[in-house]
C-alpha positions as CSV (number, residue, x, y, z in Angstrom):
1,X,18.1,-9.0,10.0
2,X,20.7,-8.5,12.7
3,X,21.1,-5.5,15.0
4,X,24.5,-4.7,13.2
5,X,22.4,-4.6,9.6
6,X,20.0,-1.7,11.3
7,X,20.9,1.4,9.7
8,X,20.4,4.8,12.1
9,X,17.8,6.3,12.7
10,X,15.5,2.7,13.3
11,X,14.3,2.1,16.9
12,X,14.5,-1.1,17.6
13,X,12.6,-1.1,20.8
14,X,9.2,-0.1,18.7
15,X,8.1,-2.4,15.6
16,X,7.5,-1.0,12.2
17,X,4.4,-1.3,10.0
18,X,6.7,-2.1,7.0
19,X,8.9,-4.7,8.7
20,X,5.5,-6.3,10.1
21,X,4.1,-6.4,7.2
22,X,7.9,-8.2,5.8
23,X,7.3,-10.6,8.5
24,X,3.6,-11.6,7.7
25,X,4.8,-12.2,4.2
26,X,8.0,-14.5,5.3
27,X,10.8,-12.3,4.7
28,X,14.0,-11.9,6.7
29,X,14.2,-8.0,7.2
30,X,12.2,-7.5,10.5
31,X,13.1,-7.8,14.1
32,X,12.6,-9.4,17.3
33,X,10.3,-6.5,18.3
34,X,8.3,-7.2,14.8
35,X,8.2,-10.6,15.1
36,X,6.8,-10.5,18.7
37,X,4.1,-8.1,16.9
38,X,2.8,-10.6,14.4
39,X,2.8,-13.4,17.0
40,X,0.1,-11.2,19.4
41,X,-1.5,-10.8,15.9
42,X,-1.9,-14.2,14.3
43,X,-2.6,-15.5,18.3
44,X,-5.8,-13.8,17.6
45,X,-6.6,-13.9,14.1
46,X,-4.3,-16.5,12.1
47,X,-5.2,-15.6,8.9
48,X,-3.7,-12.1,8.8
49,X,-0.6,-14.4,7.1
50,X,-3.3,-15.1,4.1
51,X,-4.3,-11.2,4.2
52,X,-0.5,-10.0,3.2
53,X,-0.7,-12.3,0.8
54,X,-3.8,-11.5,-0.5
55,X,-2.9,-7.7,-0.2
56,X,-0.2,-8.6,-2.1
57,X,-1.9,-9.9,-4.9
58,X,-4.4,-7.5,-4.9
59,X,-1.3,-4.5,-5.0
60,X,0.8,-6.4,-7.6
61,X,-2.5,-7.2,-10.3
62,X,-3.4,-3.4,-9.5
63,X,-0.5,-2.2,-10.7
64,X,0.2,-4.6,-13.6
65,X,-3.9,-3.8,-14.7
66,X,-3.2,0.4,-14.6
67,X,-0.2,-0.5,-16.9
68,X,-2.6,-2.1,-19.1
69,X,-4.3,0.7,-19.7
70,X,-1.4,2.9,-20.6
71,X,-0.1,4.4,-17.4
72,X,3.9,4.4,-17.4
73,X,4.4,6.3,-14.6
74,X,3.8,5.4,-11.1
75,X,4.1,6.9,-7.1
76,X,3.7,3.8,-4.3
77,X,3.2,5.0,-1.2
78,X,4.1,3.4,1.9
79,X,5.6,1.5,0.1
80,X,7.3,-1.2,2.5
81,X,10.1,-3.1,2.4
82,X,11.3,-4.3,-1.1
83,X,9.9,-8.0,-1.6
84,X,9.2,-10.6,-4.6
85,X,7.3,-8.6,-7.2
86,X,7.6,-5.4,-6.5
87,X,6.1,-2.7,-8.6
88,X,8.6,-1.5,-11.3
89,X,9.2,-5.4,-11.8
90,X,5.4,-5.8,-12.1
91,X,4.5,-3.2,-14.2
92,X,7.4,-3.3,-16.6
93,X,6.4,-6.5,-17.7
94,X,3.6,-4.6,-19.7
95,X,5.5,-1.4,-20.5
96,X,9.6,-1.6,-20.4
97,X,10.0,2.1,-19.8
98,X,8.1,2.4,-16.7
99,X,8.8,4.4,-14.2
100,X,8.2,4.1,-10.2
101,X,8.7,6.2,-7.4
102,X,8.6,4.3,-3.8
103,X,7.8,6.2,-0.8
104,X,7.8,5.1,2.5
105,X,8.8,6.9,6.1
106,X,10.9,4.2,7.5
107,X,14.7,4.8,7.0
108,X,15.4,0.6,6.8
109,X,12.9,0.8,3.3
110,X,14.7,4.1,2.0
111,X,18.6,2.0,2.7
112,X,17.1,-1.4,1.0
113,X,15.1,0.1,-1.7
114,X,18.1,2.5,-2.7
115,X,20.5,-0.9,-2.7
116,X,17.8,-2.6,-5.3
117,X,17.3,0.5,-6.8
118,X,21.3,1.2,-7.4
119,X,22.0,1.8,-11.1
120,X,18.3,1.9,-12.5
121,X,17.5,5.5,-13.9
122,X,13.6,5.0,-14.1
123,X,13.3,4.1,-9.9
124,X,13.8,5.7,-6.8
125,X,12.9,5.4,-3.4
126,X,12.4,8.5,-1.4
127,X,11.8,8.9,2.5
128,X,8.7,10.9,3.4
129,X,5.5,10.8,5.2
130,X,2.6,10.5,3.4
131,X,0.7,12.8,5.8
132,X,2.6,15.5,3.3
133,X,1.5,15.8,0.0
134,X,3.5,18.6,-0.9
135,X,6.2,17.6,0.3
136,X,6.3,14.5,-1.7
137,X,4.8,15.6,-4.6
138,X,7.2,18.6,-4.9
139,X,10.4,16.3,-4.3
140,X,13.3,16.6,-6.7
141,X,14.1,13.0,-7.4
142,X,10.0,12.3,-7.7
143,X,10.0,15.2,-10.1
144,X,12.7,14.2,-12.1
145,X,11.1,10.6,-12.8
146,X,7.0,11.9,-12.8
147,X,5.8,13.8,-15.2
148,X,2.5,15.4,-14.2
149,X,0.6,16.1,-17.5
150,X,0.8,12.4,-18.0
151,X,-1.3,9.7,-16.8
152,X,0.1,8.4,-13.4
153,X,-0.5,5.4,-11.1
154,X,-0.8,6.4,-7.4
155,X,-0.9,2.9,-5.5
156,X,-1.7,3.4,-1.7
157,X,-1.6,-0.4,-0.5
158,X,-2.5,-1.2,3.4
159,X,-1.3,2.6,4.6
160,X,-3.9,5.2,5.1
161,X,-5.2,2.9,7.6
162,X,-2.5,4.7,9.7
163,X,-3.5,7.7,8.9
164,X,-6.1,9.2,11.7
165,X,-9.5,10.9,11.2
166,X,-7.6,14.5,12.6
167,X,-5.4,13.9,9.7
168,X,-7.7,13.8,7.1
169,X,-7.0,11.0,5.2
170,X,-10.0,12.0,2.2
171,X,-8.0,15.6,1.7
172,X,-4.9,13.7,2.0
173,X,-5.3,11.5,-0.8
174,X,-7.4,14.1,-2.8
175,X,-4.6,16.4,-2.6
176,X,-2.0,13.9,-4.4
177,X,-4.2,13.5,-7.0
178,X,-5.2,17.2,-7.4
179,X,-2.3,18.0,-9.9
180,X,-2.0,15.0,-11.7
181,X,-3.4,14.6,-15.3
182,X,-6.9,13.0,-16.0
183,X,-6.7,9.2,-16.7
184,X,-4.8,9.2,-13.5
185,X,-5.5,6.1,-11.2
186,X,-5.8,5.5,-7.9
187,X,-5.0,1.8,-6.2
188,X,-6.0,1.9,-2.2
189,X,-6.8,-1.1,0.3
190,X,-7.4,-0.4,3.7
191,X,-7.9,-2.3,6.9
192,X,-11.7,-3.0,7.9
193,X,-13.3,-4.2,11.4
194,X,-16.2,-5.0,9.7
195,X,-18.0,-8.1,10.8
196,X,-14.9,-9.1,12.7
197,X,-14.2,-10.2,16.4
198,X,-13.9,-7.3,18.4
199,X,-10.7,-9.0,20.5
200,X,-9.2,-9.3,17.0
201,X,-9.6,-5.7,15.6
202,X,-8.5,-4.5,19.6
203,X,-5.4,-6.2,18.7
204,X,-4.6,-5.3,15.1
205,X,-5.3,-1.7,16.7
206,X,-2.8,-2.0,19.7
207,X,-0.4,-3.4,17.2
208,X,-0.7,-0.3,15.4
209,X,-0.6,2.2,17.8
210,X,2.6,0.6,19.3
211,X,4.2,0.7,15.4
212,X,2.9,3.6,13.6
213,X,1.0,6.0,16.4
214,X,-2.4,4.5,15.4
215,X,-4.2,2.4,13.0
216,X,-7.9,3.2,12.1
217,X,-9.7,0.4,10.6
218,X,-13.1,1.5,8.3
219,X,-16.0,0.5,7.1
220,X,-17.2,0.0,4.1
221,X,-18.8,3.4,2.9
222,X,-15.7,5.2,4.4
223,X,-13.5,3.1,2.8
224,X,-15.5,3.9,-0.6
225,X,-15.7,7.8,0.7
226,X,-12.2,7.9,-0.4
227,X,-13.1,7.1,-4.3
228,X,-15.5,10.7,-4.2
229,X,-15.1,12.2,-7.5
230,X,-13.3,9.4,-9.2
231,X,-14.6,6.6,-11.4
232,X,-14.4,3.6,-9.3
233,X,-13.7,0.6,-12.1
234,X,-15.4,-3.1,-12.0
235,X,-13.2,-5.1,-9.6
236,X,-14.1,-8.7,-11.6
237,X,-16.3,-10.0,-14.4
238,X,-19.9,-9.8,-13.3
239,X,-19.5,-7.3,-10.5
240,X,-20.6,-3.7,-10.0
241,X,-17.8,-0.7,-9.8
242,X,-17.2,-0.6,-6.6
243,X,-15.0,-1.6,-3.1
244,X,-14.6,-5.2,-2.7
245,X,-11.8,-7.3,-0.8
246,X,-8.5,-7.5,-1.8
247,X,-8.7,-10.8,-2.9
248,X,-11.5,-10.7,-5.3
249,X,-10.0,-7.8,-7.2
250,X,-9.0,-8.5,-10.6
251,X,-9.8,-11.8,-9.9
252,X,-10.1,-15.7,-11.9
253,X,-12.6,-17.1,-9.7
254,X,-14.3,-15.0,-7.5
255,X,-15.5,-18.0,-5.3
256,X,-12.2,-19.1,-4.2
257,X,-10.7,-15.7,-4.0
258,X,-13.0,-15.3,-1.0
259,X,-11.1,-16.3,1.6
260,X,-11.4,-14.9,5.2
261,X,-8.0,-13.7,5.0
262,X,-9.1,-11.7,2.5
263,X,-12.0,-10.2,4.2
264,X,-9.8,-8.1,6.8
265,X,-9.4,-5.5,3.6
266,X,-11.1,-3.5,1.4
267,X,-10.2,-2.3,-1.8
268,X,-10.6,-0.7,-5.4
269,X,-9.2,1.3,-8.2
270,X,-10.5,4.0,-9.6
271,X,-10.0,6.6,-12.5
272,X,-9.6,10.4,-12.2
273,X,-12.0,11.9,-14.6
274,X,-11.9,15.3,-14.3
């Protein structure tokens, strides 16, 4: 992406989550600032290139498996930058009509999803923070595509590790699925220090703060703290319901889904029951 291609608003002094993220996974719409990001990253832990991908995976099977089970609507927040297989292409393979709402904060998503977006009635892309549920949930053009007595898929892939403690992350995600029908689902990974060298998590953390304000990475039981109240479903054949790592969800073998790329997320999906 050249300087000229930046639409306003972008500061290109400070990289961005989303076109970090772009980089890790190869694409061409991030900048020098980014890519100088992602070198101090993958100095220290190289496989963070196999964790997009496998966060990836894990976001695109996610979606495709809540289609399965009848969801046609969608909201994916923090969305990123628009990349192969993204989710209305994902998740109208199983249902045609399917409908997505992408949200993200940074004005370079909101120009590039609105170009892929132009002339499709079922899509939009909306610019809001996700630190403000009502807000997003009470937008016109998310209105016009979501209908809330119906079954909808909120997918919340690698974000709310940017959200801080003071900001409630739990209340924050309880809050978008507050109004939303039962048989709703909810798709989250998040970033984990767990078991990890402490040089590299210091890192991922500075990297963070210098492109969001913060990142937060969590253990475990937080990471499954944000599943309270819903019904967390089995993540592969022969495991218990519960958070696993990005890789193994959904997976065909979980032996060589365990990579360590893999192990710098957790994940799960889970069903609103009541």
């Amino acid at each position: 992406m050249t300087p000229a291609k930046v639409p306003p608003g972008v500061d290109q002094s400070r990289p961005s989550a989303a076109r970090i993220y772009d980089c890790l996974l190869g694409g061409e719409n991030n900048l020098p600032v980014d890519q100088a990001a992602v070198e101090m990253l993958k100095a220290r832990a190289p496989e963070l290139v196999d964790s997009a991908y496998a966060n990836r995976g894990f976001h695109q099977r996610a979606a495709k498996w809540i289609a399965e089970q009848g969801v046609s609507q969608f909201i994916d927040i923090g969305s990123g930058l628009p990349t192969v297989g993204n989710t209305h292409e994902v998740v109208r393979k199983v249902s045609a009509a399917a409908r997505v709402v992408y949200v993200d904060n940074d004005p370079l998503v909101l120009e590039h999803g609105s170009y892929l977006l132009a002339g499709d009635d079922a899509a939009t892309v909306i610019q809001a923070d996700l630190r403000d549920p009502a807000a997003v949930l009470a937008n016109d053009e998310l209105r016009g595509l979501i209908d809330f007595s119906e079954p909808v898929g909120v997918l919340m892939t690698a974000v709310v590790h940017f959200v801080a403690d003071t900001d409630d992350p739990a209340g924050l995600i309880a809050r978008y699925l507050t109004p939303l029908a039962v048989g709703s689902y909810l798709s989250l990974s998040h970033m984990t220090g767990d078991q990890k060298p402490p040089l590299a998590v210091q890192t991922i953390l500075e990297v963070g703060r210098r492109a969001s304000g913060g990142s937060y990475v969590r253990s475990k039981d937080e990471v499954r703290a944000f599943f309270d109240g819903l019904e967390i479903v089995q993540p592969y054949a022969g495991a218990a319901p519960d958070v696993t790592w990005v890789g193994l969800w959904n997976c065909e073998d979980a032996e060589l889904a365990d990579s360590e790329g893999s192990r710098w997320l957790y994940c799960a999906v889970a069903r609103k029951i009541g």
